[in-house]
C-alpha positions as CSV (number, residue, x, y, z in Angstrom):
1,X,0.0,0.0,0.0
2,X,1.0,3.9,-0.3
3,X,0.1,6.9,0.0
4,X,0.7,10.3,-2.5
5,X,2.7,12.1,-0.9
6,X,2.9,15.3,-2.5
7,X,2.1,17.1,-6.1
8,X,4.6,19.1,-7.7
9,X,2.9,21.9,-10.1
10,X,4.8,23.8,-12.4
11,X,4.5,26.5,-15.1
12,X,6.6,25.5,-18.3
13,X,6.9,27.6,-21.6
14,X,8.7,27.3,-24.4
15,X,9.3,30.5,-26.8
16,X,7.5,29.1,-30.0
17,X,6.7,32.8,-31.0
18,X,9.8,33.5,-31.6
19,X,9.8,31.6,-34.9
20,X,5.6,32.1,-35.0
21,X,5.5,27.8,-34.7
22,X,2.1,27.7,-33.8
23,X,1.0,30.9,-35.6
24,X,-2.6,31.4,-36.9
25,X,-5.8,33.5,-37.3
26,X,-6.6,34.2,-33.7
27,X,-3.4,33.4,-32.0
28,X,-0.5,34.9,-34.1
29,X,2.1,34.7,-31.6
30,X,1.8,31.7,-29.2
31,X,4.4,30.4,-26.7
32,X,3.3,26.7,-26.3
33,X,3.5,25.8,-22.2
34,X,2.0,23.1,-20.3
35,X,0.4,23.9,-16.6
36,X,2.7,20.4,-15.2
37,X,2.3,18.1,-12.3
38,X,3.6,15.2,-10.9
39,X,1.9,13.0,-8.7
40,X,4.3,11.7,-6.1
41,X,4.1,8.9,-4.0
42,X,5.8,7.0,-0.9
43,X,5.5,3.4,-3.0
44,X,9.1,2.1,-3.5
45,X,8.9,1.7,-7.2
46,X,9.3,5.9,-7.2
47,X,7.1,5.5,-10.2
48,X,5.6,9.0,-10.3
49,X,2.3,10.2,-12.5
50,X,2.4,13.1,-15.1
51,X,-0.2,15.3,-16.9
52,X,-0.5,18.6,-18.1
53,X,-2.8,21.2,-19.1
54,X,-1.7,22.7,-23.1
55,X,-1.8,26.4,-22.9
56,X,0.2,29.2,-25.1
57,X,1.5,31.1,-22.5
58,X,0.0,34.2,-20.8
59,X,-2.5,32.5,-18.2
60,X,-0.6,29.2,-17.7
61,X,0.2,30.3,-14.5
62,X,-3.8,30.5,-13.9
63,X,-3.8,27.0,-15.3
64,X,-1.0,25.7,-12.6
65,X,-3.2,27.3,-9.6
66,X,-6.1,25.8,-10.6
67,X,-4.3,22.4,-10.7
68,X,-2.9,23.1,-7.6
69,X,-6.6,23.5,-5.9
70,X,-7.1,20.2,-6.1
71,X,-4.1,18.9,-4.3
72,X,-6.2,18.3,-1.4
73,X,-7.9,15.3,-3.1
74,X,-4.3,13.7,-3.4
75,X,-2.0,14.3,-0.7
76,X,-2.4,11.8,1.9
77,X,-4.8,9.3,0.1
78,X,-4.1,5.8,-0.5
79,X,-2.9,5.2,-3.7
80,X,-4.1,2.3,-4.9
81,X,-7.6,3.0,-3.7
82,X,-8.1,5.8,-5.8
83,X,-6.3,3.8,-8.9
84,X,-8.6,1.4,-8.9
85,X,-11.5,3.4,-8.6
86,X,-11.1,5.9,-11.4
87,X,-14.5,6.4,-12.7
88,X,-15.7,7.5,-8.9
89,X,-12.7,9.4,-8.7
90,X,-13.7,11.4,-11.5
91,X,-16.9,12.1,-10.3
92,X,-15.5,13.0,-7.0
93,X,-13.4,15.6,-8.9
94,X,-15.8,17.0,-11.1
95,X,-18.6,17.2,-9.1
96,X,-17.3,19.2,-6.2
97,X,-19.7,21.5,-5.1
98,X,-17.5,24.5,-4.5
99,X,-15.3,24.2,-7.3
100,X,-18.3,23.3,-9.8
101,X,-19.5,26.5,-9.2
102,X,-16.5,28.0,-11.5
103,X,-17.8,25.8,-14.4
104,X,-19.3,24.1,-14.1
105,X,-17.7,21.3,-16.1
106,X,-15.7,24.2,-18.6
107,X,-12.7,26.2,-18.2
108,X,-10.0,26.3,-16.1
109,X,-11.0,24.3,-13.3
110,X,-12.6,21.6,-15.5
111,X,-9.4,21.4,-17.5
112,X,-7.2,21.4,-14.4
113,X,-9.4,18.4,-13.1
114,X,-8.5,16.6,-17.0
115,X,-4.4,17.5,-15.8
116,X,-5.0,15.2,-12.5
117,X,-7.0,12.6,-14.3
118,X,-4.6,12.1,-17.1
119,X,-1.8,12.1,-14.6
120,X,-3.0,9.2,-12.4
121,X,-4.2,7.1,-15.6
122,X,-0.4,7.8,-16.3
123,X,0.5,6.2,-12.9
124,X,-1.7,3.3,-13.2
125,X,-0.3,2.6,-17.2
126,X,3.8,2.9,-15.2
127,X,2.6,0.7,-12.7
128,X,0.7,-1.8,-15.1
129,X,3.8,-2.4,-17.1
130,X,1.4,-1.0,-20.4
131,X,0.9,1.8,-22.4
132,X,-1.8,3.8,-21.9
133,X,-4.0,2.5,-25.1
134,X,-3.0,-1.1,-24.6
135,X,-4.0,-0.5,-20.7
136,X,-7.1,0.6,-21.8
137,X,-8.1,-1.8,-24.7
138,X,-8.0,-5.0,-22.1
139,X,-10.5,-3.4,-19.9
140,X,-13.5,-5.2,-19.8
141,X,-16.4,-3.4,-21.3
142,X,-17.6,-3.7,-18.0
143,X,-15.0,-1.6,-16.5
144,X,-14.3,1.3,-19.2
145,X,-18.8,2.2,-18.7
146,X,-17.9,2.0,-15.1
147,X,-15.5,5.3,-15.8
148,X,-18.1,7.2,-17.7
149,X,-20.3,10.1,-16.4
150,X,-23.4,9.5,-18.1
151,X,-25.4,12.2,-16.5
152,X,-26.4,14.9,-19.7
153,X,-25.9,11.8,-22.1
154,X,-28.6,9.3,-21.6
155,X,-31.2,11.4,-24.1
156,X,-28.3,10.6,-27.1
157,X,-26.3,7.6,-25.2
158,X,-26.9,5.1,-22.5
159,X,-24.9,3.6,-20.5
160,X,-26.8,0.0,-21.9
161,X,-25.9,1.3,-25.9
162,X,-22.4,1.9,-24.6
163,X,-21.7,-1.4,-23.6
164,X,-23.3,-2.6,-26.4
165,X,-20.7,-0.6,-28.5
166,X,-17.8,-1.9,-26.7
167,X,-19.2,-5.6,-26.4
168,X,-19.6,-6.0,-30.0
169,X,-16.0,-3.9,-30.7
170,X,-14.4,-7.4,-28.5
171,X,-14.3,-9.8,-31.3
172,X,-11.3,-9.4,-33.6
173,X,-9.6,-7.1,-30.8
174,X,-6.2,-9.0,-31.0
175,X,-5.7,-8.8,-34.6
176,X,-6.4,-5.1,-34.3
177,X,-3.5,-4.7,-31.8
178,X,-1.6,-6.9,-34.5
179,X,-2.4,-4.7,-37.2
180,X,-1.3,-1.5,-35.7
181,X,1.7,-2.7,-33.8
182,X,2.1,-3.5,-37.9
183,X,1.2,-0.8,-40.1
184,X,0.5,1.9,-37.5
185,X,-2.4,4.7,-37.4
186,X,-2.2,7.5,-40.0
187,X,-1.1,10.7,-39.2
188,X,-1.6,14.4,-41.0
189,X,0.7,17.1,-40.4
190,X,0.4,20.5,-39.7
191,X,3.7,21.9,-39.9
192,X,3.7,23.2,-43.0
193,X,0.8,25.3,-42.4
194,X,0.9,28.3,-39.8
195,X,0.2,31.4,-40.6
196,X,3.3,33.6,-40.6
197,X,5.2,31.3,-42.4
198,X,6.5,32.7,-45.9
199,X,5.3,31.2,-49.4
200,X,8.8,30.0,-49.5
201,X,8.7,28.1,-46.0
202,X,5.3,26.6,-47.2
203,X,6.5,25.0,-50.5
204,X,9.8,23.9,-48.8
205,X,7.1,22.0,-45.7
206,X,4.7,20.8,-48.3
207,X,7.6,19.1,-50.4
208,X,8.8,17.7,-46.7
209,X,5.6,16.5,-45.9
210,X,5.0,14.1,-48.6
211,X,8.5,13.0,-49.0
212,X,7.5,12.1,-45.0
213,X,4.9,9.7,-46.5
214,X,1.8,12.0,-45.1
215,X,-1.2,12.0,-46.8
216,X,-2.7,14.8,-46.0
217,X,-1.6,18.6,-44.6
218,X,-3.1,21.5,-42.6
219,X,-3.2,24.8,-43.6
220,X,-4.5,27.8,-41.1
221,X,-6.8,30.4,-42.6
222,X,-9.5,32.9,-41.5
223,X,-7.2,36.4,-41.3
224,X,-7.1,37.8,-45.1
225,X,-8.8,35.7,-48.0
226,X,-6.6,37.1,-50.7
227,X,-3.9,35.6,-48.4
228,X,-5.4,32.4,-48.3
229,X,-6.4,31.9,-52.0
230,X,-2.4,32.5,-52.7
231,X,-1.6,30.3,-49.9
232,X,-3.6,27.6,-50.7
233,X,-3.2,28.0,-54.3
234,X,0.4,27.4,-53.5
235,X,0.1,24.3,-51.1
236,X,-2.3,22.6,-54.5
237,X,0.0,23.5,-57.2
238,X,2.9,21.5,-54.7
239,X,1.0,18.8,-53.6
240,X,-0.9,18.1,-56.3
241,X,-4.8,17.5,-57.5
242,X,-5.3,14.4,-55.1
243,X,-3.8,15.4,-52.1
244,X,-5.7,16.4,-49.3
245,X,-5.4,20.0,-47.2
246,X,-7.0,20.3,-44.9
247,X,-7.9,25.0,-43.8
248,X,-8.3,25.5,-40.1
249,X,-10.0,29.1,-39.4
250,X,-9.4,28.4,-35.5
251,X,-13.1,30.2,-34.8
252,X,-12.1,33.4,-36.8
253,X,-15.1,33.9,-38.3
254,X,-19.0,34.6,-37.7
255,X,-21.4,32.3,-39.5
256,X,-22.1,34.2,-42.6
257,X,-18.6,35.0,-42.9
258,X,-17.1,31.4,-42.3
259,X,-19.8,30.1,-45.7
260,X,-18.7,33.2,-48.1
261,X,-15.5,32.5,-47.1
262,X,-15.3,29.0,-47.7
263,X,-16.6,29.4,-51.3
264,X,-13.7,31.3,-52.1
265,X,-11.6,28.3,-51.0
266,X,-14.4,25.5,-52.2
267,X,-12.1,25.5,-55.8
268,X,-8.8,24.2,-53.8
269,X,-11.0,21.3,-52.6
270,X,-10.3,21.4,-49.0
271,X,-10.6,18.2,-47.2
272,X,-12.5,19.8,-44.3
273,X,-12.7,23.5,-42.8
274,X,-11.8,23.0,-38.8
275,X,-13.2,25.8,-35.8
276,X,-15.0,28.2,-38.8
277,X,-16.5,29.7,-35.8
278,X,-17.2,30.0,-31.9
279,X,-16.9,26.3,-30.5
280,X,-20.1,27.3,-28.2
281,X,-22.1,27.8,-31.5
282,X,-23.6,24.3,-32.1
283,X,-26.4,25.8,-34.2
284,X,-23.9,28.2,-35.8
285,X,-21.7,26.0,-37.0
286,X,-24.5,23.3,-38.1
287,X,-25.5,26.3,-40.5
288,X,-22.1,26.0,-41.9
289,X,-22.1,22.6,-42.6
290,X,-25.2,22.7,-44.4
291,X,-24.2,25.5,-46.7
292,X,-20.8,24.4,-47.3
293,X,-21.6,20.5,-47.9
294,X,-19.8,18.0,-49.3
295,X,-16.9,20.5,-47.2
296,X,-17.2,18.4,-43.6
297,X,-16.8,20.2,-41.2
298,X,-14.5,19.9,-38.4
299,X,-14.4,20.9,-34.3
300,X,-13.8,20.3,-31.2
301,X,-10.1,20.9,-29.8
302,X,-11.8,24.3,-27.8
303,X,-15.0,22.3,-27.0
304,X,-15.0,22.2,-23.4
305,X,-17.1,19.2,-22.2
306,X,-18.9,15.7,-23.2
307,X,-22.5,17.8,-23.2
308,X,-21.4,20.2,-25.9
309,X,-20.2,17.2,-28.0
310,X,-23.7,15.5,-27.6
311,X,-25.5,18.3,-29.0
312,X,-22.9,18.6,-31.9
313,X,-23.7,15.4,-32.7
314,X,-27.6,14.9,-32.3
315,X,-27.3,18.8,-34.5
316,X,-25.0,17.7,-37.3
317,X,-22.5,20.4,-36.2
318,X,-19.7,18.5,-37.2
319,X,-18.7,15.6,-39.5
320,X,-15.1,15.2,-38.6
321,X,-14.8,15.4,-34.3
322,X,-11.4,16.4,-33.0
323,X,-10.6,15.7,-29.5
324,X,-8.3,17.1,-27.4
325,X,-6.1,15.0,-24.7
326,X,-5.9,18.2,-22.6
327,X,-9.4,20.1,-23.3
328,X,-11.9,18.2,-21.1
329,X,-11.5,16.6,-17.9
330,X,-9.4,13.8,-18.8
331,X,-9.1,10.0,-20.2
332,X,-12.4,9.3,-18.9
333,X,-14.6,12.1,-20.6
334,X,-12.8,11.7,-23.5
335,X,-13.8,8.0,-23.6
336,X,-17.6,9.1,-23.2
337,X,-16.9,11.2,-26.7
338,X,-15.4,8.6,-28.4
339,X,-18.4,5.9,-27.2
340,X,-20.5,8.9,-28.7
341,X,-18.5,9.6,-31.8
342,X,-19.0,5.6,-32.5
343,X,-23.0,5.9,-31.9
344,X,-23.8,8.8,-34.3
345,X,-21.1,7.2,-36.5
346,X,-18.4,10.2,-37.0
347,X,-14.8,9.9,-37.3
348,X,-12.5,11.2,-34.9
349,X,-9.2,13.0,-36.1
350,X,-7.8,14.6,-32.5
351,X,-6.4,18.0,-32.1
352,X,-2.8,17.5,-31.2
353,X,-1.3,20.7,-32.5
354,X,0.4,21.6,-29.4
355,X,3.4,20.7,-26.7
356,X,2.7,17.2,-25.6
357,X,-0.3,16.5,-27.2
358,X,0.5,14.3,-29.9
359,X,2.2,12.4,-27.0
360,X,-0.9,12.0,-25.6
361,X,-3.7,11.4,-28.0
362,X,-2.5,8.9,-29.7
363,X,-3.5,6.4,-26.5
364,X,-7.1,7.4,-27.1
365,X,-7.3,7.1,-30.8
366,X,-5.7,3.4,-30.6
367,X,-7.6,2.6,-28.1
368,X,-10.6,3.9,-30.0
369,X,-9.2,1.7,-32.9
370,X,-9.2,-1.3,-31.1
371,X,-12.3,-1.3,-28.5
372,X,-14.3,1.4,-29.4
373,X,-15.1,1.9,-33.2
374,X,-13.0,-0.7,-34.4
375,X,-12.1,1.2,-37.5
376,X,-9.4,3.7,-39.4
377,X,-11.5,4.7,-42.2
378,X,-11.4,8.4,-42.3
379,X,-9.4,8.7,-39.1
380,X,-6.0,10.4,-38.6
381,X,-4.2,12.2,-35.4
382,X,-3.0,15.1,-36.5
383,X,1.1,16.2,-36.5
384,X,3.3,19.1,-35.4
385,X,6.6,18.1,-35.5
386,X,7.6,20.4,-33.0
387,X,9.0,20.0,-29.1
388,X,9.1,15.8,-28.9
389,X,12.4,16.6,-27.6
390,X,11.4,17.0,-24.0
391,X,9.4,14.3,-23.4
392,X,10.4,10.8,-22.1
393,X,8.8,9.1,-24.5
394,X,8.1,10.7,-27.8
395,X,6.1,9.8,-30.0
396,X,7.2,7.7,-33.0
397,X,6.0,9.3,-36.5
398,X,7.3,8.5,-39.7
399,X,6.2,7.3,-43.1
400,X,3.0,9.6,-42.4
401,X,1.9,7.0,-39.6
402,X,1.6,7.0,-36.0
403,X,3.2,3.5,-34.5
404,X,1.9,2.7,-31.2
405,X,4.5,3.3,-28.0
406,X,5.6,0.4,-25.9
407,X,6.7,2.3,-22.8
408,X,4.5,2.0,-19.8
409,X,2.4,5.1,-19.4
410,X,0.6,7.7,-21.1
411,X,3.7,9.7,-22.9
412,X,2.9,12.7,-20.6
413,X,6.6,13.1,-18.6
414,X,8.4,16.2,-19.6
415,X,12.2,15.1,-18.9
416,X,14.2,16.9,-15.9
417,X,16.4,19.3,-18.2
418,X,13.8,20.6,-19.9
419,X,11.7,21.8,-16.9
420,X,14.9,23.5,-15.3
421,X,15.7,25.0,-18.9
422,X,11.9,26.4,-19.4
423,X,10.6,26.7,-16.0
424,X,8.8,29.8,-16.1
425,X,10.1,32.9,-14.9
426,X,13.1,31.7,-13.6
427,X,14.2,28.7,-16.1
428,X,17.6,29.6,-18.0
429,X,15.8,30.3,-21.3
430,X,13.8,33.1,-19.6
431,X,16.2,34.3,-17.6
């Protein structure tokens, strides 16, 4: 038995601006960070659990305090109580009746309760001797319902058509393992497409990427259309007739705006339009998605809970769902959007353009691939080959695939040097 002794919180930020990595419509100059902890315990395997919450700087420090309000739930508790009893932990978490009141279920806090979550799904993974996706792929149907919230869901999803999902998702789960320990889970990249990068920059990415073996790219749009025509007119000519690109607006737009926009760019044939406008606007962006059809539509990185997702679904907001590993409150909400991602029958493509996410997302989209929907078809994790470097396990991408980690846990430990190097204020690179 143990006990958790302590949680270490800390505010980390790396200068992406100064190269505008990350650049787009809304946020031209990020500085990707991560609101860090560690969950530290007295067990005498010093295995420790790690999760974050993806900001871009100003306000991670708002991020970290909001972590760091839930300590109390930790510190001192047994371990392996709270390990094995996930899905009430969760509900413990979110369902405070104090801290609920700054939600409830959005924002900071909600996103801060995601950080702990992840983190002690990471210790269980470390302790388990699996990754994260394989971890979660030999739960028993059973068990993964048992860590879903259904309270706001039963009108769209049951906890009886979940299980239903997962039960019938059990035969043929080994040779899915087999096949993507073989041929891995296909990836699109991003990298070429930020916003402040030059014409140049984007042909010399685009010509990278599919010498890379992706099949697909992201270009971000939504701040001048004469800018985008040339950009995207660029990225085609490159890439080709058959190649998909993908235009992310990141919410730029209002609703009449985002459908004249997007028949200026309807010629380039973009394989979806992603965030056209405010993620809150489930009728706005279902608009959108009428007008602009056969164009899917895309969302869901900013969408801040399972309730929002529902509705987007039983509307027809979106045709493409994009998780995010850091967004909502954790592994177990995100398994209640892919269980309803598999009932209204849309693929899910995760947001990962940021520090540590694609470290992170890929667990759920295997896992999705082997228990969940039992499919690939139209599903990718997106790319951004930037800031694998500080992470203990980075993730493996090449030939445009994903291959699925071995190391036990949920890739979400930032190494040592890197938190001295970009601690923030005081870390040597801000110094």
């Amino acid at each position: 038995m143990s006990t958790i002794t302590r949680v270490d919180i800390q505010d980390i930020r790396f200068p992406t601006s100064a190269d505008l990595d990350g650049s787009d419509a809304m946020n031209p100059d990020p500085d990707y960070s991560a609101a860090y902890l560690s969950i530290i315990t007295d067990a005498e395997d010093g295995l420790a659990g790690n999760g974050f919450v993806f900001t871009i700087g100003r306000g991670n420090d708002v991020q970290a305090a909001g972590i760091s309000a839930l300590t109390g739930y930790l510190v001192g508790r047994n371990t392996e109580g709270i390990l094995a009893d996930l899905g009430g932990f969760w509900k413990t978490l979110v369902h405070d009746s104090q801290l609920r009141w700054l939600g409830p279920e959005k924002g900071v806090m909600h996103m801060a309760v995601g950080a702990v979550i992840n983190a002690l799904w990471d210790l269980r993974a470390k302790r388990e001797g699996k990754p994260l996706w394989l971890l979660l792929a030999e739960m028993t149907p059973e068990e993964l319902v048992e860590l879903v919230d259904f309270r706001y869901l039963t009108d769209a999803l049951t906890p009886k058509e979940a299980l239903e999902i997962l039960r019938k998702a059990v035969p043929g789960q080994e040779e899915r393992i087999a096949q993507l320990r073989s041929v891995g889970y296909e990836a699109y990249t991003t990298t070429p497409g930020w916003l402040g990068y030059s014409d140049e920059k984007l042909t010399r990415l685009c010509h990278e990427a599919i010498a890379d073996g992706f099949q697909q790219i992201k270009l971000k749009v939504g701040a001048d259309l004469d800018d985008d025509i040339r950009r995207m007119r660029v990225a085609r000519e490159v890439c080709g007739p058959d190649f998909r690109i993908a235009t992310d607006a990141n919410q730029r737009w209002d609703v009449a705006q985002a459908i004249e926009w997007m028949k200026h760019l309807a010629p380039f044939n973009p394989a979806w339009i992603e965030e056209p406008t405010s993620p809150d606007d489930i009728l706005g962006h279902a608009a959108i998605a009428k007008a602009i059809a056969p164009i899917p539509v895309a969302t869901g990185e900013h969408v801040q809970n399972r309730i929002i997702f529902k509705q987007m679904l039983q509307a027809n907001s979106l045709q493409v769902l994009q998780m995010d590993a850091a967004r909502v409150a954790g592994v177990n909400e995100n398994i209640a959007i892919l269980l309803l991602a598999a009932k209204f029958g849309v693929p899910v493509c995760p947001h990962a353009g940021g520090v540590g996410l694609c470290e992170a997302v890929q667990h759920l989209s295997m896992f999705d691939f082997v228990s969940v929907s039992g499919s690939m078809d139209g599903r990718m994790i997106e790319f951004v080959d930037h800031l694998h470097e500080h992470f203990d396990t980075p993730v493996d991408v090449h030939d445009g695939r994903y291959w699925p980690p071995s190391e036990p846990g949920a890739g979400t430990e930032i190494i040592q040097s890197s938190i001295t190097d970009f601690l923030y204020p005081h870390g040597s690179v801000w110094a």
